[in-house]
N, C-alpha and C positions, 0 to 999 in steps of 0.2 A: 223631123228636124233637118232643115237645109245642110249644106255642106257650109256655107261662111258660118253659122251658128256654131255650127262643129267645132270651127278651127277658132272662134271668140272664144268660146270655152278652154279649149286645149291653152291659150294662150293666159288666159286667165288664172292656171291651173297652173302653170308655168311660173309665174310670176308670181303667184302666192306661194309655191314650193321653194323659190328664189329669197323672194323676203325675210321667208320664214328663217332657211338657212343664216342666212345675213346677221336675222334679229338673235338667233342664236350664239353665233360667232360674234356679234358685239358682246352680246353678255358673258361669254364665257373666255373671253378674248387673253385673261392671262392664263388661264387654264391650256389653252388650246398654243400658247407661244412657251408654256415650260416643258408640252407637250411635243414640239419641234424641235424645240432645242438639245431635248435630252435624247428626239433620235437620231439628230444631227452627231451631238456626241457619241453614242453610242456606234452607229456607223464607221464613224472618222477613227473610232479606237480599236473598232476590227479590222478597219483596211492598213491602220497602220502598224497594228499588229504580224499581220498576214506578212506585210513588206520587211517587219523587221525578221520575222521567224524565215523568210527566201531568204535574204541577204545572209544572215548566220548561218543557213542550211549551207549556203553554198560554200561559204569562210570555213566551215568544218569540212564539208569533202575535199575543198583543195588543200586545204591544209592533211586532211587525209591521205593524200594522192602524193600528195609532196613527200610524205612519209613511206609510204609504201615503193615510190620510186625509188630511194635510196637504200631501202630494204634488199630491194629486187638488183641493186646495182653488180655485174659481177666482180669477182673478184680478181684480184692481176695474178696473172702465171707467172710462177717464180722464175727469172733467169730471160724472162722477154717480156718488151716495152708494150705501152698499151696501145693498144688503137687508137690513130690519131681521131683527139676529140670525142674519146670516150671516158666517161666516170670510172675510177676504181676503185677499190680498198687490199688494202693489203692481207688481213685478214677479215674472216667473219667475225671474229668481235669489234675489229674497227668499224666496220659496217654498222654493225647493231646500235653501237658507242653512238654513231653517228645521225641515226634512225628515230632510237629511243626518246628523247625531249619531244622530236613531233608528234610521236604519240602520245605522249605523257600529256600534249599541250590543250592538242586535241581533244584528248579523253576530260578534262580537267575543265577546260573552260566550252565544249558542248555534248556533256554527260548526258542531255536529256533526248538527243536528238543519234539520229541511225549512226549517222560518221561517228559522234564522240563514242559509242558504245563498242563500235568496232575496233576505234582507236585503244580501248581500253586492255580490250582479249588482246591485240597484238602489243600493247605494254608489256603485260604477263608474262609474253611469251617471248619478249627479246632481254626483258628481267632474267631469266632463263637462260638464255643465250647467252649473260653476262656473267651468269654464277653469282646474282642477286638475288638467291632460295625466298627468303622472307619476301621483301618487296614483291616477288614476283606470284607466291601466294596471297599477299595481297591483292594486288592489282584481278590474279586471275576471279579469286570471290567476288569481289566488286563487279567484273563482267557475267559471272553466272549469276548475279542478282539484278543483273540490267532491263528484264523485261521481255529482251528479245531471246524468243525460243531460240534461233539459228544458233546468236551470237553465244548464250547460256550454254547450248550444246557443249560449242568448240571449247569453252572456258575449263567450262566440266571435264571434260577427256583432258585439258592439258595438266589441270591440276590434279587430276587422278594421277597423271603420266608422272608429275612431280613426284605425290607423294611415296608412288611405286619404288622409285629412282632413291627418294631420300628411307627408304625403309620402311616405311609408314601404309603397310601394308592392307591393315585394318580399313585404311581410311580410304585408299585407293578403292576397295574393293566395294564399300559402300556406294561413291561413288559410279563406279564402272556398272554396278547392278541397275543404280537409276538411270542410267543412259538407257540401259536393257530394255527397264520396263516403259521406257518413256522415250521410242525412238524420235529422230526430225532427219529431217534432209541433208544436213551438215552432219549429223553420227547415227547413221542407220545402225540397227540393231547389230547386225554381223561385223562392224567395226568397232562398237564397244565390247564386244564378246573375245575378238581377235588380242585385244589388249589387254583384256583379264586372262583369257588364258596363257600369252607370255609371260605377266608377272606370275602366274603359279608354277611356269615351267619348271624353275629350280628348285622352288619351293614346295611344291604337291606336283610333281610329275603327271599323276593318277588323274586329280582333279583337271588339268590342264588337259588331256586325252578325252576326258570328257565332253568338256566344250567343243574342244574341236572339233569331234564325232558333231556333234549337236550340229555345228555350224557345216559341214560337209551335209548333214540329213536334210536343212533347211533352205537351205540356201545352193540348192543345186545349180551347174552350171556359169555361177555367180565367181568374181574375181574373190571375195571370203572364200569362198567352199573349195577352190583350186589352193588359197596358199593353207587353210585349214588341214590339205591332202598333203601338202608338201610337207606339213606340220606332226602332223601323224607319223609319217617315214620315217622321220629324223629321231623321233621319241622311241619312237619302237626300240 
């Protein structure tokens, strides 16, 4: 078979693969346009998705940041003026006073997202701040039930700290045990240990000496196992 025969053929073979498609897509022609349409939608509803979940992302961190600035702001030295063009409060509760709604806002209207969850633990914890006990066991459950390990950690130890503080001994200690057996990065094992054995101090002296020992055995070298020693001394 020549070379032109060749290329009759190929062309041929062309054309009737071409038609054929054609005749296809004529008969299938509304098939094939609900078929477009619906990935056109499709598409247009995750990209617009995508754009509104950035824009919210970022409305919760600043709104976050906003928060946390005024947190961080310090406070004025009794008896001398502030630093020109510096933020003050007078006390740390005015601070807090003043803190607290942006995290309330945050936490509140983006619960589902890293900033609102963050937003939530530091609620908790200027609740606390204000001597708003209830509210602030509120708010702290709600952030240990958030999802995030880190954030859950912090929530946990604050609300153990709470119930320590409010007498709620039983509860704290449940608590402080499950940090133990479930360390993270934000409440390594030898910091929920260090704050169970505080609250036993008064309470079970005995019990308290123990941990500490534990925590001196484990954690050698370690900033725990130095205040652990200091801890030990004092008891004795």
């Amino acid at each position: 078979m020549d070379t032109q025969t060749r290329h009759a053929l190929k062309q041929d073979k062309f054309v009737t693969a071409t038609q054929s498609g054609l005749d296809w897509l004529e008969s299938n022609r509304a098939g094939v346009l609900r078929w477009t349409i619906a990935t056109v939608v499709v598409v247009g509803l995750v990209v617009a998705g995508f754009v509104i979940w950035h824009q919210r992302s970022q409305t919760a961190q600043q709104l976050l940041s906003q928060a946390m600035d005024i947190y961080a702001t310090p406070l004025a030295t009794p008896g001398e003026p502030a630093p020109a063009g510096q933020k003050t409060y007078a006390t740390a509760a005015d601070r807090a006073a003043a803190a607290y709604p942006l995290f309330e806002k945050a936490a509140n209207e983006y619960s589902w997202l890293g900033a609102g969850k963050t937003a939530r633990y530091f609620a908790g914890v200027i609740a606390v701040d204000l001597g708003r006990t209830a509210q602030a066991e509120k708010e702290l459950k709600r952030a240990s039930d958030s999802g995030s390990s880190s954030v859950a950690a912090l929530a946990k130890l604050a609300l153990a700290n709470l119930y320590a503080q409010d007498g709620r001994t039983s509860q704290a200690a449940t608590l402080y045990q499950n940090l133990i057996a479930h360390p993270t990065s934000t409440v390594p094992k030898g910091a929920a240990q260090l704050q169970l054995a505080q609250m036993y101090e008064t309470s079970d002296p005995n019990e308290a000496k123990q941990i500490y020992a534990q925590i001196e055995d484990q954690d050698k070298g370690t900033e725990a196992a130095q205040i652990a020693q200091q801890k030990l001394q004092k008891l004795k």
